[in-house]
C-alpha positions in Angstrom: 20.2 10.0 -113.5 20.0 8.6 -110.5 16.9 7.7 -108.5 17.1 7.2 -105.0 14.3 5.2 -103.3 12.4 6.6 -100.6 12.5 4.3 -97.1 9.3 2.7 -96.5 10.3 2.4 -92.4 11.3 4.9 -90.1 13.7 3.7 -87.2 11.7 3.9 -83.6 14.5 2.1 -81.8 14.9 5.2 -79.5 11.2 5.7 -79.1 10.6 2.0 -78.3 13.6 1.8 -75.7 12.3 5.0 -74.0 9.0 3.9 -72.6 10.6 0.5 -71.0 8.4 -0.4 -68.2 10.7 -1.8 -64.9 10.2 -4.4 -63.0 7.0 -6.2 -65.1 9.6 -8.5 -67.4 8.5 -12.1 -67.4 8.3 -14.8 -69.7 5.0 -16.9 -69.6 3.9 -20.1 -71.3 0.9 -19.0 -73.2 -2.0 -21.3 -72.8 -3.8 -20.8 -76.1 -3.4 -19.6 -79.5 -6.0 -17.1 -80.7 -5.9 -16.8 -84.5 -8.6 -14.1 -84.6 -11.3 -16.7 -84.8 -10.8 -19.6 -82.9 -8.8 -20.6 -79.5 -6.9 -23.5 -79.5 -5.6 -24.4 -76.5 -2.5 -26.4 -75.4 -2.9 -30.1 -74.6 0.4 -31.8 -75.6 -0.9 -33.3 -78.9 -3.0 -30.9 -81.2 -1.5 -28.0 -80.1 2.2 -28.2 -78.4 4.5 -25.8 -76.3 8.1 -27.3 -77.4 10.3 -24.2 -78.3 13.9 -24.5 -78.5 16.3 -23.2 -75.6 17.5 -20.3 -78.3 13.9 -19.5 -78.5 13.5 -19.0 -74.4 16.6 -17.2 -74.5 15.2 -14.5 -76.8 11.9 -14.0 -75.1 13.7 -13.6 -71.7 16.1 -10.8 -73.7 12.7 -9.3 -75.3 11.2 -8.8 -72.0 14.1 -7.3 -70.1 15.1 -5.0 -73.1 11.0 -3.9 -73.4 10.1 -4.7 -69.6 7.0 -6.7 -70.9 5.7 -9.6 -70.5 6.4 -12.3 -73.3 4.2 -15.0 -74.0 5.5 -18.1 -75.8 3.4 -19.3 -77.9 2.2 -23.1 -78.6 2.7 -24.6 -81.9 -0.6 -26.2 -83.5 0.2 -29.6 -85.1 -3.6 -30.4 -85.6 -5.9 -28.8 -87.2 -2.9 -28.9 -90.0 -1.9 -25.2 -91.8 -2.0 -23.6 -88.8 1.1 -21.3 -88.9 1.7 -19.6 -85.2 4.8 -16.8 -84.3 7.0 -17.5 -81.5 6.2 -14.9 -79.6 3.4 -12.3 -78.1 4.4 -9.5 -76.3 3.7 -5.5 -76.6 0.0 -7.3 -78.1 1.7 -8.4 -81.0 2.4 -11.2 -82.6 6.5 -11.5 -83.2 8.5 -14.7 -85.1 12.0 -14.9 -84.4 14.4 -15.7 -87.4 17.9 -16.7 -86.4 20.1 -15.5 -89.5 23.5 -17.4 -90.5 23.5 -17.1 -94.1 25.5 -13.7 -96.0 23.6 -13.6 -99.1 22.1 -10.3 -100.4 18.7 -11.4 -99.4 18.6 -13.4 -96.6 16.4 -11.6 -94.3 13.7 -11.9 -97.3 14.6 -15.4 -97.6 14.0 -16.1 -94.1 10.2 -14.2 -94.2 8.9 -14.5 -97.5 6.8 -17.7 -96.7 5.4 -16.2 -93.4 2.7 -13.7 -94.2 0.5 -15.7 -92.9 2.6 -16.6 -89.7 3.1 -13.2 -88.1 3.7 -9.5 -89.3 6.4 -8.9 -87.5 10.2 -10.4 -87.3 12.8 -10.4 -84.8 16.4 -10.8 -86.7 19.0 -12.5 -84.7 21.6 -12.2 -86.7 25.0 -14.9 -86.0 26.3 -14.7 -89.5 29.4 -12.5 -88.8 29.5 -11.8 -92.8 26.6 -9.5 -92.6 27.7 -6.0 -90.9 25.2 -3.4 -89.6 25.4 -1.3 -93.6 24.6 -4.3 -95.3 21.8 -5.2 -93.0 20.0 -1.7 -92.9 20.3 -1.9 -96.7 18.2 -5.5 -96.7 15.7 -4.0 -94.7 15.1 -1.2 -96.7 14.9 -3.8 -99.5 12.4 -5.9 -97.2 10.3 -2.6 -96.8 10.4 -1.0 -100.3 9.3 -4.8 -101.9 5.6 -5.5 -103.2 5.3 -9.2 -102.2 6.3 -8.2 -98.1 3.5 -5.9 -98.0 2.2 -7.7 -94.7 5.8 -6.6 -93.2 5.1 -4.1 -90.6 7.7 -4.5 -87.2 11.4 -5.5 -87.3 13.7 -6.0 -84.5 17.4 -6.6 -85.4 19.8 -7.9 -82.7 23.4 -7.9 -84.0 25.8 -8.8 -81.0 25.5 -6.0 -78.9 23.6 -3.6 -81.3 19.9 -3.3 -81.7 17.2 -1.4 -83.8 14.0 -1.1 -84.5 12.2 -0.6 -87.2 8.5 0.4 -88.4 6.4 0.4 -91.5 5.7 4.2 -92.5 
């Protein structure tokens, strides 16, 4: 007997490109971090804007593919267990995972650690061992899994091919 699992996500990639708003695309340099209690606010020590160029390069695609604005948010250094996303765009908080392994779980491998850091997780996937089948397979794995509960958003870039999924 065979049991099939139901999906815990439904696909809003369609939805989500639909309602693109033109001509309000930018990518800002947040100026705080508000972690639902406290503001901490950049000053080039304690808390620190230094993202990576690959970083930049995705917000910039995020807010042309969306038409939003994307803020690119500071990393906190001090007070230390601070965990901040990359990004914060559509009022969401979004970490970006750049993907160049092929095992059977690495987009759960690349999250598992992160509840805390965002609920949501842009895939950019390089590895050219992992084709589209084998990735919609991990993230019904991702959803269908007890301990990524806190997983709500995913966006997965594959060269030219994107989707979008959502927690039912």
């Amino acid at each position: 007997m065979v049991i099939l699992k139901e999906k815990g996500y439904v696909d809003i990639t369609t939805k989500s490109l639909k309602n693109k708003k033109y001509g309000v695309a930018s990518v800002i340099d947040a100026k705080y971090f508000y972690d639902g209690k406290y503001k901490y606010y950049v000053d080039g020590k304690g808390v620190v804007l230094d993202y990576s160029s690959k970083e930049k390069e995705v917000a910039k695609w995020l807010a042309n593919l969306f038409g939003e604005t994307v803020y690119m948010l500071p990393r906190i250094n001090y007070p230390e267990g601070i965990k901040t996303a990359d990004y914060f765009f559509k009022n969401e908080c979004w970490d970006l995972k750049t993907i160049k392994g092929k095992s059977r779980q690495v987009l759960y491998h690349a999250i598992y650690k992160n509840k805390t850091q965002s609920n949501n997780f842009i895939f950019d996937i390089v590895s050219n061992d992992l084709n589209i089948e084998k990735l919609n397979s991990q993230v019904q794995n991702l959803y269908n899994r007890k301990d990524t509960k806190f997983l709500q958003k995913i966006i997965l870039r594959k060269e030219n091919n994107i989707f979008i999924y959502k927690r039912k």
